[in-house]
Backbone as CSV, one residue per row, in Angstrom:
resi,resn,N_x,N_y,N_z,CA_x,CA_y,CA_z,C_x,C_y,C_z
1,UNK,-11.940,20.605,26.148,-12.450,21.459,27.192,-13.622,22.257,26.620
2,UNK,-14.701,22.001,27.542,-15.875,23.032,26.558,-15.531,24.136,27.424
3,UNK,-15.845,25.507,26.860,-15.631,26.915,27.241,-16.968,27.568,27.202
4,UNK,-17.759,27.930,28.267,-19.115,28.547,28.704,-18.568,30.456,28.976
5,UNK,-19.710,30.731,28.098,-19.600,32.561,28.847,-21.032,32.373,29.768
6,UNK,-20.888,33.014,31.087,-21.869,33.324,31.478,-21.521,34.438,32.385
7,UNK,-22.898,35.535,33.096,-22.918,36.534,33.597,-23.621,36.283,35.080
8,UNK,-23.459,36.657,35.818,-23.812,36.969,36.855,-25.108,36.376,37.218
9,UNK,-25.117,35.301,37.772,-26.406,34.684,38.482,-26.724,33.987,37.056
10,UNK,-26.298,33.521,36.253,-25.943,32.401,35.666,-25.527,30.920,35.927
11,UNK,-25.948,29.878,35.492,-25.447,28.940,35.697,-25.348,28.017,34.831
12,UNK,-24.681,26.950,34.902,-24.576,25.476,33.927,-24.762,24.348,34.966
13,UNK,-25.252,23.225,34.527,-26.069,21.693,34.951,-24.783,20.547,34.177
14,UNK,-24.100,20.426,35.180,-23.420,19.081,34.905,-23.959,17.856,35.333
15,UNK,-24.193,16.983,34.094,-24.820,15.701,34.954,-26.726,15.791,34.869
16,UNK,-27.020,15.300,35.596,-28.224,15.364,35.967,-27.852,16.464,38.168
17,UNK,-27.725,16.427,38.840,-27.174,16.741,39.667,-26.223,18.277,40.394
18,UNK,-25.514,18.530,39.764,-24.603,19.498,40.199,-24.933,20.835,39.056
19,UNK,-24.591,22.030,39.576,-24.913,22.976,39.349,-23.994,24.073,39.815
20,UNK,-23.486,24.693,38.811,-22.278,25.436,39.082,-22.957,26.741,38.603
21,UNK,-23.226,28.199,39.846,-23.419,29.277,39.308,-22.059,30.296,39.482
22,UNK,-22.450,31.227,38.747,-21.812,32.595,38.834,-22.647,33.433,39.588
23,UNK,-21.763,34.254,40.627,-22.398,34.580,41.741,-22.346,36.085,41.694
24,UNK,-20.447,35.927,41.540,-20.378,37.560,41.457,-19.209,37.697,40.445
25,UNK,-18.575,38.846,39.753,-17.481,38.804,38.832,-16.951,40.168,39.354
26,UNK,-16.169,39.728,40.101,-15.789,41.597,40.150,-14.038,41.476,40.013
27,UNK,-13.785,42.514,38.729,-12.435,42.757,38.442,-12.295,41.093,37.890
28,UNK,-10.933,40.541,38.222,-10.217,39.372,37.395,-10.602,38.071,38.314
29,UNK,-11.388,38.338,39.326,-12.027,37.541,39.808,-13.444,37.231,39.722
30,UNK,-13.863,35.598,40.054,-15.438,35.183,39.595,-15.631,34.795,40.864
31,UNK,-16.655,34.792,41.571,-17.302,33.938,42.668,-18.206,32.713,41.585
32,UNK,-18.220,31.717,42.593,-18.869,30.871,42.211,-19.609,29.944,43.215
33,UNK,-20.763,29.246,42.794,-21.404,28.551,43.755,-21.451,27.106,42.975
34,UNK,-21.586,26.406,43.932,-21.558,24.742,43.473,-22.615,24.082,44.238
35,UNK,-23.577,23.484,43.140,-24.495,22.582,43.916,-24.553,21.401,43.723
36,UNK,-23.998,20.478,44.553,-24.124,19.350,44.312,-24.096,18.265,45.289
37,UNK,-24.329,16.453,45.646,-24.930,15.484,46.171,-23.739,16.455,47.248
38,UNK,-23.504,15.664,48.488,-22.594,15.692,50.061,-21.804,14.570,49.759
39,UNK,-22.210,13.287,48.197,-21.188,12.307,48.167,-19.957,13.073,47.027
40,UNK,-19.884,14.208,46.933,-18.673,14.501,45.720,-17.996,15.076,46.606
41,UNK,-16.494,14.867,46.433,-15.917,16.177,46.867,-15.262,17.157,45.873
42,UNK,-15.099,18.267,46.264,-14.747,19.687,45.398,-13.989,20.169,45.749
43,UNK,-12.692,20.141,45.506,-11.625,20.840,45.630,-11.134,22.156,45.198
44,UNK,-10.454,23.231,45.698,-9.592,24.290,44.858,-8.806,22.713,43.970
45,UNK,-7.836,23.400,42.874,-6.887,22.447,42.134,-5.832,22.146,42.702
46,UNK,-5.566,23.686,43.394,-3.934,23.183,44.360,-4.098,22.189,45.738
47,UNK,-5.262,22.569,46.055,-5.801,21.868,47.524,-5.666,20.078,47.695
48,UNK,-6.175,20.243,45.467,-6.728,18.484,45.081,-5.155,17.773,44.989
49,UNK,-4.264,18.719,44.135,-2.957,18.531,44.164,-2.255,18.230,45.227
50,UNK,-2.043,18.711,46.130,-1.496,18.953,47.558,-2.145,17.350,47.909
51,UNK,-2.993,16.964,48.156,-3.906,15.750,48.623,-3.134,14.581,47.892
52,UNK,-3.439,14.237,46.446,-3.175,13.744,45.168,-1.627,13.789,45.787
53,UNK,-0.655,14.795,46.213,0.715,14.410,46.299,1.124,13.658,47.958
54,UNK,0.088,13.830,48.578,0.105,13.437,49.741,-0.265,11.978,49.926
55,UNK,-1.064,11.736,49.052,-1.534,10.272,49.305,-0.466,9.218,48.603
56,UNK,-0.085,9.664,47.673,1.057,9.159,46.788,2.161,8.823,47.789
57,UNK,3.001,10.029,48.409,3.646,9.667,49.143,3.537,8.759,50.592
58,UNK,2.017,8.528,50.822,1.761,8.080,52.052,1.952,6.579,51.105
59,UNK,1.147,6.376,50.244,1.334,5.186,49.730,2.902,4.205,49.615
60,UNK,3.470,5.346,49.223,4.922,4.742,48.706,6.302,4.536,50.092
61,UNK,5.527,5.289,51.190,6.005,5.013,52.414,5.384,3.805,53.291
62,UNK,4.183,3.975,53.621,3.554,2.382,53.811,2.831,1.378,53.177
63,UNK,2.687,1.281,52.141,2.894,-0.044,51.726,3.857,-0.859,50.757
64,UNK,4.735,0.227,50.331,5.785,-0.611,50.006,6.874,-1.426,50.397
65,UNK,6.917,-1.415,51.811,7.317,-2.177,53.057,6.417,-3.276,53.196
66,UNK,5.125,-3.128,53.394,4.053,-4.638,53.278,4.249,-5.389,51.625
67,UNK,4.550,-4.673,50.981,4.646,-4.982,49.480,6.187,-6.378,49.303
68,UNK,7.100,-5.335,50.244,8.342,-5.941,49.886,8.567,-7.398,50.730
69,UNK,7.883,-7.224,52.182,7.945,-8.750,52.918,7.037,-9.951,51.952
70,UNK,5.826,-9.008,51.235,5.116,-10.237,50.751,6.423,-11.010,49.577
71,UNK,7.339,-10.306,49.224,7.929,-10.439,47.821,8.474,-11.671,48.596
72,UNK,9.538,-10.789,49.591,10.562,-11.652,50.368,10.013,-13.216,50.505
73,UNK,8.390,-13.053,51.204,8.009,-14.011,51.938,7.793,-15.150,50.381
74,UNK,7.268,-14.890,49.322,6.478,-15.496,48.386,8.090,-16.480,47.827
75,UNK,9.221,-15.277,47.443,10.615,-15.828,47.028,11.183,-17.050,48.276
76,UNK,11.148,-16.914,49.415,11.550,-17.955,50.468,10.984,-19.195,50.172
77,UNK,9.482,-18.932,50.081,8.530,-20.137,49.305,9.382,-20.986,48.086
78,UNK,9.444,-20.227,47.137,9.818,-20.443,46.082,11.209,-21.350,45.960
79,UNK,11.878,-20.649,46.961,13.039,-21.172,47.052,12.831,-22.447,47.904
80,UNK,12.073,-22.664,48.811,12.120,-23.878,49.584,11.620,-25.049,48.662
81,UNK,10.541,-24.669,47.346,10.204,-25.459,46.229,10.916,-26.314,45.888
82,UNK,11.968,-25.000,45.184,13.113,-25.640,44.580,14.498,-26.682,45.168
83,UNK,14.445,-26.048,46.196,15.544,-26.888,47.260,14.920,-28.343,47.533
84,UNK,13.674,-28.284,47.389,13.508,-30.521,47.684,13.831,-30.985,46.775
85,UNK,14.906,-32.006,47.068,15.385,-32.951,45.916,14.881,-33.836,45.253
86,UNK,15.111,-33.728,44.189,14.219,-34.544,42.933,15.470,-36.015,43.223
87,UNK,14.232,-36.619,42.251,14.541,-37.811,42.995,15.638,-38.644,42.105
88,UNK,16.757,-39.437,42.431,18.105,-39.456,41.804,17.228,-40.094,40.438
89,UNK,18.529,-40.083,39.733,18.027,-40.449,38.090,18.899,-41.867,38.245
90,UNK,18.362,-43.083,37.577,18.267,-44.445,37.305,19.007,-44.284,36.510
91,UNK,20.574,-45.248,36.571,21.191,-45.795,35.496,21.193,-47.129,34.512
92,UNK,19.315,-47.651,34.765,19.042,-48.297,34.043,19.212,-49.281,34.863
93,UNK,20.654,-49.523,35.296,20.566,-51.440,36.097,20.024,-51.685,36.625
94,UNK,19.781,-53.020,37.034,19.380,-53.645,38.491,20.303,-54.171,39.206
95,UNK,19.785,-53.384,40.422,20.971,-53.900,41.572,20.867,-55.008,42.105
């Protein structure tokens, strides 16, 4: 983690692009400003969290149901493979 001091109407350049100032510092709180493309998004951490736990669970509710028919469907396959009979084995004579 790099660790920056800066004061008031200060800033740091991440990237070529984004630009994070200090706006205001008052008491145990910092304002801050963020400049950067309309393609990033910027989250609070709990906000990104909250999201990050939301998508997880959306994931693990719908598509692990599309996940499990493909299994089902691929094993039925598999099994119908195996079920055609090979072809009898020759005891050598002629009939």
């Amino acid at each position: 983690m790099l660790i920056l001091t800066r004061k008031s109407d200060e800033s740091i350049i991440i990237g070529n692009n984004i630009k994070v100032k200090v706006l205001k510092v008052q008491g145990n709180q910092v304002h801050i400003g963020i400049d950067a493309p309309k393609d990033f998004s910027i989250y609070r951490e709990e906000i990104f969290e909250q999201i990050r736990a939301e998508n997880a669970n959306a994931v693990q509710n719908n598509i692990q149901p599309a996940m499990l028919e493909q299994l089902e469907n691929n094993l039925t396959g598999l099994k119908n493979l195996l079920m055609v009979q090979a072809p009898e084995k020759s005891d050598g004579k002629k009939k």
